[in-house]
C-alpha positions in Angstrom: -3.4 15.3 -14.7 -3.0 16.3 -18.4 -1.0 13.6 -19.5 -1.0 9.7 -17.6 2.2 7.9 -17.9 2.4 4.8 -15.4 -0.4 3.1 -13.4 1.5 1.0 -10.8 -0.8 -0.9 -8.5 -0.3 -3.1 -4.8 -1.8 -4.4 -1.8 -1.2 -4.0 1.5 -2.6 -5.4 4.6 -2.7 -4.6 8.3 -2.6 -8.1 9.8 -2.9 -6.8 13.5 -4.2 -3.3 14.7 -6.6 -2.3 12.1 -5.2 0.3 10.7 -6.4 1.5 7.5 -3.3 3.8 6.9 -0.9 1.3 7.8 -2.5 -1.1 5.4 -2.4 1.7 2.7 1.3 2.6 3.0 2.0 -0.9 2.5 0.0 -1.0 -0.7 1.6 1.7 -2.4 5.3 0.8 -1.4 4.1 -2.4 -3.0 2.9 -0.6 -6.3 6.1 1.5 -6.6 9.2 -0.2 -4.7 9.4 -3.0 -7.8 9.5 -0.1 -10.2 12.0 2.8 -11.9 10.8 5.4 -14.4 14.0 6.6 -15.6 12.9 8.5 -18.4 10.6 10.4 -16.4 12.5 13.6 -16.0 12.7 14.1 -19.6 8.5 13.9 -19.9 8.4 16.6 -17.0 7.6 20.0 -17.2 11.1 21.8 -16.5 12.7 18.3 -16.4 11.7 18.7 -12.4 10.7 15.8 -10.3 8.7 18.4 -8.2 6.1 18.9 -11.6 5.0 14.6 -11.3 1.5 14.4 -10.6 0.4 11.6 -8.8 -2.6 10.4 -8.3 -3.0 7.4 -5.3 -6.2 5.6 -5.7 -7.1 3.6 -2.1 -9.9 0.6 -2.4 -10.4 0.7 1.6 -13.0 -2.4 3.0 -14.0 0.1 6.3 -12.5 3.1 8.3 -12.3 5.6 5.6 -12.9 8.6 7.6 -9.9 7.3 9.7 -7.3 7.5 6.8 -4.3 9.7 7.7 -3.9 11.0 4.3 -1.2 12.7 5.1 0.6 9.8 6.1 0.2 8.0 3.2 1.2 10.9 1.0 4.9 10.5 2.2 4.8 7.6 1.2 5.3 9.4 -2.1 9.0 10.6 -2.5 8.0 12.9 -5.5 5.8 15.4 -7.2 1.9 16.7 -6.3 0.0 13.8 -4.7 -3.7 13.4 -4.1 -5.7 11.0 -2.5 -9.0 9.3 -3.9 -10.6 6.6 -2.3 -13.2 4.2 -3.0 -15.1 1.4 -1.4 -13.3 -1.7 -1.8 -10.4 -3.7 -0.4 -11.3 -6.8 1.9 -11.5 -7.5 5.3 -11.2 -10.9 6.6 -10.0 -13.0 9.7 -6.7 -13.2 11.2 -7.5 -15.8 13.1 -6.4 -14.5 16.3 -6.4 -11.5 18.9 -3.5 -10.3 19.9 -3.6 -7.8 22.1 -0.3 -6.8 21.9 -0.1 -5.6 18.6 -3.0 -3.7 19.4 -5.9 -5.5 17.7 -9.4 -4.4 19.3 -10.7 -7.7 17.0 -9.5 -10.7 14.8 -10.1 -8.2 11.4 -7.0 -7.8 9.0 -7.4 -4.8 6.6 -6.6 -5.1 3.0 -6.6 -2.4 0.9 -5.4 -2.1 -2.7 -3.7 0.6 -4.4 -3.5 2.0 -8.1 -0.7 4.9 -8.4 -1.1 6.9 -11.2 1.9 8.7 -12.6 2.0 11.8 -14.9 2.2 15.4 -15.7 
């Protein structure tokens, strides 16, 4: 990314199911769903949507091997994503098993996310 514009950032958590991509789609709907950049497609290449670079920075407590990052780029609408993760995020108790929504243990994952926006 030549030039950074906006560094959003969120958390998400996967209460029940552990699931690390479900926990990292939440996170970066939370970093950019409060947010417009309308002056964006004046600062692009072309004035094209498709020229945004985005960079999605994932702090993941466990499972990063298990990250569908494929996934978690649609959660993207525009431009050139990549993925970078790094050890972080939290995992702690939910307090309960509920078999149901899938959970193999009482773990809830909580990962946060830093979007970076640019050209």
């Amino acid at each position: 990314m030549d030039q950074l514009m906006f560094v959003q950032t969120g958390m998400g958590i996967d209460v029940h199911g552990q699931n690390i991509t479900h926990a990292s789609v939440r996170a970066i709907k939370n970093a950019i769903h409060t947010n417009s950049m309308p002056g964006i497609r004046i600062a692009l290449p072309d004035q094209d949507l498709n020229n945004m670079k985005v960079n999605v920075k994932l702090a993941l407590p466990t499972d990063q091997e298990l990250l569908d990052e494929e996934e978690v780029k649609k959660a993207i609408p525009y431009g050139q994503v990549t993925i970078e993760k790094v050890k972080g995020g939290m995992l702690t108790t939910s307090g309960i098993v509920l078999e149901d929504k899938e959970d193999k243990n009482d773990q809830m994952f909580i990962v946060n996310a830093s979007v970076e926006v640019g050209y």
